[in-house]
C-alpha positions in Angstrom: -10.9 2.6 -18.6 -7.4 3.8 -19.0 -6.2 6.5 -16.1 -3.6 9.1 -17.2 -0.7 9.3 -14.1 -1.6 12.0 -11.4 -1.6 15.5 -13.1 0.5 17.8 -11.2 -0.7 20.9 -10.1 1.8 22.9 -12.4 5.3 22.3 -14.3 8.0 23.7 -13.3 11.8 22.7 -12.2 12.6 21.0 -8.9 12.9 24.3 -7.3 9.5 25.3 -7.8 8.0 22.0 -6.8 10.3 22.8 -3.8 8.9 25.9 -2.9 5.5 25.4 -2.8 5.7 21.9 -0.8 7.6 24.7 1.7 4.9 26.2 1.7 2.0 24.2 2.2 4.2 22.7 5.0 5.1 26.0 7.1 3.0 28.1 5.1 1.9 31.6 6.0 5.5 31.9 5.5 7.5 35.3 4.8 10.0 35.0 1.2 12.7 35.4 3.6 12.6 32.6 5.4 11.8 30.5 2.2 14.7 31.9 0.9 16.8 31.0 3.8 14.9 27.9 3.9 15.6 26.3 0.8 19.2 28.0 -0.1 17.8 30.9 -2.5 18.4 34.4 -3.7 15.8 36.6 -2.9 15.3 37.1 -6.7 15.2 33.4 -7.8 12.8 32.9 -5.0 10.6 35.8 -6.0 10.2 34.7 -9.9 9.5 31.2 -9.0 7.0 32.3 -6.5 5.6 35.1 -9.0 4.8 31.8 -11.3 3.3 29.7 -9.0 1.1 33.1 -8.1 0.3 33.6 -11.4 -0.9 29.6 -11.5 -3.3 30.0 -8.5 -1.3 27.8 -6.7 -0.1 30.6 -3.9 -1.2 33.5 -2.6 -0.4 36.8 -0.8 -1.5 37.6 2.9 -0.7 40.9 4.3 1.4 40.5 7.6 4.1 38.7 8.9 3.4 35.1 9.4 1.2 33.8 12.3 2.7 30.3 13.1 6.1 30.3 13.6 5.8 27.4 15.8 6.0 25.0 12.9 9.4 26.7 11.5 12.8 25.3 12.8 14.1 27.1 15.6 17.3 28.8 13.7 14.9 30.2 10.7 12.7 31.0 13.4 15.2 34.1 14.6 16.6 34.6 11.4 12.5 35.8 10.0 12.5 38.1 13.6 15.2 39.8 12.4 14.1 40.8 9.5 10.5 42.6 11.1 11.7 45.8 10.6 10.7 48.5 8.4 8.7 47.3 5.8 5.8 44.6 6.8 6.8 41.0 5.6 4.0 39.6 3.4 3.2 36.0 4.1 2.9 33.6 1.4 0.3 30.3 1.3 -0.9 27.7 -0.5 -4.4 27.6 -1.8 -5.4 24.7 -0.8 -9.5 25.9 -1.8 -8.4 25.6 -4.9 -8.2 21.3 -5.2 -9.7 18.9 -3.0 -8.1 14.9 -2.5 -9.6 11.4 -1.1 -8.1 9.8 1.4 -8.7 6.5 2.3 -6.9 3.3 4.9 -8.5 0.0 4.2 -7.9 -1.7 8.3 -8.5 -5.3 8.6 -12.1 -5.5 7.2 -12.9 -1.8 7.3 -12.6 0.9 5.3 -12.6 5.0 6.3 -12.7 7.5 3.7 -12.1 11.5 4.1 -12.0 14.8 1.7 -9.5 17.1 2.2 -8.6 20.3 1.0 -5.1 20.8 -0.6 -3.8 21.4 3.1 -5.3 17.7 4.2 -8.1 19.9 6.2 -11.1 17.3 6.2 -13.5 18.6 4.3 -16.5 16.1 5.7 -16.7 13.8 8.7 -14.8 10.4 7.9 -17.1 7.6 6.8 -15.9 3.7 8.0 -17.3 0.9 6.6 -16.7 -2.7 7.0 -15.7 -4.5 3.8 -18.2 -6.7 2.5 -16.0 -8.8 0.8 -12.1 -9.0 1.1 -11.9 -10.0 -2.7 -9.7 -7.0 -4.2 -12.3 -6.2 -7.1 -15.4 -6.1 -4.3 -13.2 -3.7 -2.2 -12.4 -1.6 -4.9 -16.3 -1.4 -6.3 -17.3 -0.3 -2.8 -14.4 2.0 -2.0 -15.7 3.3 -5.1 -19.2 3.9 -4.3 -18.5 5.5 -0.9 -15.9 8.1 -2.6 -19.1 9.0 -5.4 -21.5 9.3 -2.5 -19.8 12.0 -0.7 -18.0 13.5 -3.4 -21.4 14.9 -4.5 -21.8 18.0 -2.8 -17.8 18.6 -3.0 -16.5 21.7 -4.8 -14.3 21.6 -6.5 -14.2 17.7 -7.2 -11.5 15.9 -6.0 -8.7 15.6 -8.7 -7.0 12.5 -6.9 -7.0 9.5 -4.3 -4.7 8.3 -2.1 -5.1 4.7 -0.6 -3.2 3.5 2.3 -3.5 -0.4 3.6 -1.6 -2.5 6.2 0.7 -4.2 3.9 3.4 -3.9 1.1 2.9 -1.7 -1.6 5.2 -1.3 -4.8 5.7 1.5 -7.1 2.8 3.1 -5.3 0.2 0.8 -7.4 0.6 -2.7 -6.5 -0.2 -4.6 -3.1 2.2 -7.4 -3.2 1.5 -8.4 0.9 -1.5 -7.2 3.0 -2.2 -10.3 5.8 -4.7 -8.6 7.5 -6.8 -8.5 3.8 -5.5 -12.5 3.4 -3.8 -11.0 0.0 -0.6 -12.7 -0.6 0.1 -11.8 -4.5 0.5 -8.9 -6.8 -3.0 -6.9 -6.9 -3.2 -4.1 -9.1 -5.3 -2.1 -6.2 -4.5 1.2 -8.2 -5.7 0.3 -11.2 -8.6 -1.2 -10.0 -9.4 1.7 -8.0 -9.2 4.1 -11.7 -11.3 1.7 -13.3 -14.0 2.0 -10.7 -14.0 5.5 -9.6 -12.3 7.1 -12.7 -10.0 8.6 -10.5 -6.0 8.9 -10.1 -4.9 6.6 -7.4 -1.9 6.0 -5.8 -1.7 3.2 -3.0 0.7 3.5 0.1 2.1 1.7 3.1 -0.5 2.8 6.0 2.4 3.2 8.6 4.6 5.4 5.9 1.3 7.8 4.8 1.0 8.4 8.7 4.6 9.5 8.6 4.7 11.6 5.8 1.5 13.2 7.2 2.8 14.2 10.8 5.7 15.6 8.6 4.0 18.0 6.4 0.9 18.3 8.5 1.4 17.5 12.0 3.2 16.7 15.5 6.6 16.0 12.6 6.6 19.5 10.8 10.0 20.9 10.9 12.1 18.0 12.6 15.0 16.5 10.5 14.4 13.2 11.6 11.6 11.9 13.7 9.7 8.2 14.0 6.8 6.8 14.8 5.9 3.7 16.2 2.1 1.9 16.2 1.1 -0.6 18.2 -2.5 -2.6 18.2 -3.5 -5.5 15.8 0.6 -5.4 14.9 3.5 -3.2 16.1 4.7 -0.9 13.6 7.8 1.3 12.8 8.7 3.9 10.6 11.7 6.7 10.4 11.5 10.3 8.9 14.7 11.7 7.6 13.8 15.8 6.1 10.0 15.2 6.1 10.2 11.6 3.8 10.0 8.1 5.3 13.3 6.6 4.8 12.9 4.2 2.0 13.7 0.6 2.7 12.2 -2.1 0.4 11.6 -4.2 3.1 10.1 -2.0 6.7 6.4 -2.7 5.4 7.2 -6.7 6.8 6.9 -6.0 10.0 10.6 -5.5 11.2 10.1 -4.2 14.4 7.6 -7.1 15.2 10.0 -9.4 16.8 12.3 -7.2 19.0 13.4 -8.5 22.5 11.8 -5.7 25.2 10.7 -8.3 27.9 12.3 -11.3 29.0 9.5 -12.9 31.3 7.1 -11.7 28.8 4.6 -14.2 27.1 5.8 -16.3 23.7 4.6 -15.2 20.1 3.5 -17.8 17.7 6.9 -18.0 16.9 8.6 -18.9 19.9 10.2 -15.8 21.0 9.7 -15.0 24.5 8.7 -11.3 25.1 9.5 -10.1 22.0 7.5 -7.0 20.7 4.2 -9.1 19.4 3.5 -9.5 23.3 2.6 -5.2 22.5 -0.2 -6.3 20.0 -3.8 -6.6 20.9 -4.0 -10.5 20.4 -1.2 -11.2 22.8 -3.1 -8.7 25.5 -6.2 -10.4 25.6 -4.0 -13.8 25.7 -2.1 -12.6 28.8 -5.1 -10.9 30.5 -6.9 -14.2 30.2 -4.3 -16.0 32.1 -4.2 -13.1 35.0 -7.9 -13.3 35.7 -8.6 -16.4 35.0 -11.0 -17.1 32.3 -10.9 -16.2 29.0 -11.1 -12.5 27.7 -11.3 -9.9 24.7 -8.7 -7.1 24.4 -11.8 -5.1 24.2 -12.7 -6.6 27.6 -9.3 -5.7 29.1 -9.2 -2.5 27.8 -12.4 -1.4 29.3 -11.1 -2.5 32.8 -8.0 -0.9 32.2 -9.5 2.4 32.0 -11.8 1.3 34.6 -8.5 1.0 36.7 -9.3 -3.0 37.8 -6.3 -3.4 39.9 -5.0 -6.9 37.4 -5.5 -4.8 34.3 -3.2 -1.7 35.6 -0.8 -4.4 36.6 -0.8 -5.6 32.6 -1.0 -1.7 31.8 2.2 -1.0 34.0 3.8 -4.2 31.5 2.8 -2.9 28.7 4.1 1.0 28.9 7.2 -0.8 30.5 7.7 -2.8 27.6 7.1 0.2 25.0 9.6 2.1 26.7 11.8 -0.5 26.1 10.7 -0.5 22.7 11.2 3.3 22.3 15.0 3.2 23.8 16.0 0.7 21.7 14.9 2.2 18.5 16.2 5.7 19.3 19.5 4.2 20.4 20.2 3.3 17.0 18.2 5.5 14.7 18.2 8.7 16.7 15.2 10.6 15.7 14.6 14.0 17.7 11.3 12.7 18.7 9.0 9.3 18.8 5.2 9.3 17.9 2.7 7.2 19.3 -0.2 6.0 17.2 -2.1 2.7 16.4 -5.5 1.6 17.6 -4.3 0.8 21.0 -2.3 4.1 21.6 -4.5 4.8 24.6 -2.9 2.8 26.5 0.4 5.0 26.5 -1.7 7.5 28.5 -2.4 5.4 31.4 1.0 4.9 32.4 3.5 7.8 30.5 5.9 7.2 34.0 6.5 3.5 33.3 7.3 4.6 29.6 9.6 7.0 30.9 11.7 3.7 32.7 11.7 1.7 30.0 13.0 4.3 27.9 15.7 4.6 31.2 16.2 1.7 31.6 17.6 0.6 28.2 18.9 4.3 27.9 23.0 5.9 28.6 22.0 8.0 31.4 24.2 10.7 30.5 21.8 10.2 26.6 19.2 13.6 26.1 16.0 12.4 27.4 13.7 11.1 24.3 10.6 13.1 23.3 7.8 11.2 22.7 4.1 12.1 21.8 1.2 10.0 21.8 -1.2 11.1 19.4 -5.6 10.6 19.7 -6.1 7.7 17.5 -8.7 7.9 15.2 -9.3 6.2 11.6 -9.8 9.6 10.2 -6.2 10.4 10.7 -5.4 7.5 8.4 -7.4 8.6 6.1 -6.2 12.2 5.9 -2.4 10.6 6.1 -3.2 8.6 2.4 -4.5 12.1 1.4 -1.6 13.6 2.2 0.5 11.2 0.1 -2.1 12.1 -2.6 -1.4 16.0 -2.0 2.1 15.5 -1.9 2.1 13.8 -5.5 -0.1 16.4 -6.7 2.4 19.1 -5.7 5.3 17.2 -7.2 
């Protein structure tokens, strides 16, 4: 079966693309502030958004907008301003009118999610573990969970986005994925098309769950932000205007090997207390050796928020160490603010005080202190994230 590329939602020039991927980020959202937004006139603004009216892309809501929390702060008293006379009418996307799959293939699971146009889950995410790792088995029963609970959806979903641990090119092709034992080109898109009949596009996990906190979440409206994930690997990725900065090579792992503790354990490649000793493996290795016997990161993490007294010693370590992590990234990349995420995310709770000195520690104490946020993890959010790379290419 031969897939067509992703139809777009409607043709138009850049400007129009432009304007309503404003809009489903900030959206309800007043013309003016678009305007200011995005460097318009009033009147190119209102015929571009008088198209994508006409289109059923946007529509009208009487009254001023209702979140200007997720506006930047200048455009934020610009709109105020302008709340005289007249009532503002708030424009947004929507997102009713198209629905997406979202799914993040994790070690030898799989979660899948509906969303609407605004990556609002439209049914509780299903995870599965992979029968089989071969790439044709995985796509089969990606496949078959998507037609199962795309049954009762309306409208049908007009795309899929698929987000995996690895290296993806030209958003069709897995080139690298360890945790899958893939080490080779696999055309993951295409297979995906053949077996669903769908559009797919495939994306870096760690990139889709930065794209998503910057049209959709804790990201929305920051010029540059990162995020960093830590659990079965340590992960990092930068923001710069709401689009992971594009390096052919951050999907490798860069970050894995980082110096942040000098008398911290060795990684299987020598390196002592580099930023592996953050990933779960290393944990359960270095609990072990504090209590004794032989343990399970599960194991440590129950006792950990259990508060055993050896595994809030390891947890006072490991926030130590992300800190350490944290400064050293924002010292050179400067984002305005650091999320949290990955499987073992949880862990930053226990102890946000000995992230704090980490950051310290390796930070110019006259430096603005670093904002940080440690999101709830959940698979669903990784799901929704390759959803949101999906939206975004349906939008243009």
């Amino acid at each position: 079966m031969s897939i067509q590329p992703t139809p777009q939602w409607f043709t138009g020039s850049e400007y129009t693309h432009k304007v309503a991927q404003a809009i489903a980020q900030y959206g309800p959202i007043a013309r003016t502030t678009l305007a200011q937004m995005l460097g318009l006139s009033q009147g190119a603004l209102s015929r571009i958004t008088s198209d994508l009216i006409y289109a059923n892309v946007i529509e009208e809501m009487p009254g001023s907008p209702s979140d200007d929390s997720k506006l930047p702060a200048d455009l934020v008293v610009q709109e105020n301003s302008h709340r005289r006379g007249r009532p503002q009418t708030a424009l947004r996307l929507r997102a009713e009118e198209r629905t997406f799959i979202g799914v993040n293939i994790h070690g030898s699971g799989v979660s899948l999610t509906i969303t609407d146009a605004l990556c609002k889950p439209l049914i509780d995410c299903v995870t599965e573990h992979l029968d089989s790792l071969e790439p044709r088995a995985v796509a089969q029963q990606i496949a078959r969970i998507a037609e199962r609970c795309s049954r009762d959806i309306e409208p049908s979903p007009v795309s899929m986005g698929l987000s995996v641990g690895g290296h993806a090119e030209e958003d069709r092709y897995v080139t690298f994925a360890p945790f899958l034992h893939w080490d080779g080109i696999v055309d993951l898109a295409g297979m995906m098309e053949e077996e669903s009949g769908l559009p797919c596009a495939i994306f870096n996990d760690l990139d889709s769950l930065l794209f998503h906190e910057g049209w959709f979440g804790a990201g929305v409206g920051l010029p540059r932000f990162a995020v960093i994930t830590i659990g079965s690997g340590v992960g990092y990725s930068l923001s710069e205007n709401g689009t992971p900065v594009n390096y052919p090579d951050k999907s490798y792992g860069l970050i894995g090997h980082i110096p942040i503790d000098p008398d911290g354990p060795r990684c299987f490649a020598g390196h002592a207390g580099c930023s592996q000793c953050l990933t779960n493996d290393s944990l359960a290795e270095e609990y072990s050796g504090m209590i004794g016997r032989q343990a399970t990161f599960d194991e440590f993490a129950a006792d950990a928020v259990a508060g055993g007294a050896q595994a809030r010693q390891l947890v006072n370590k490991i926030c130590f160490r992300l800190g350490t992590l944290i400064a050293i990234m924002a010292n050179f990349a400067m984002p305005e603010k650091v999320i949290i995420s990955g499987e073992s995310s949880f862990i930053a709770n226990l102890n946000k005080e000995s992230i704090r000195s980490g950051i310290n520690w390796y930070r110019a104490s006259q430096a603005s202190k670093i904002n940080f946020q440690i999101l709830d993890f959940d698979w669903s959010d990784w799901a929704e994230a390759a959803a949101a790379r999906a939206i975004a290419r349906y939008i243009g």
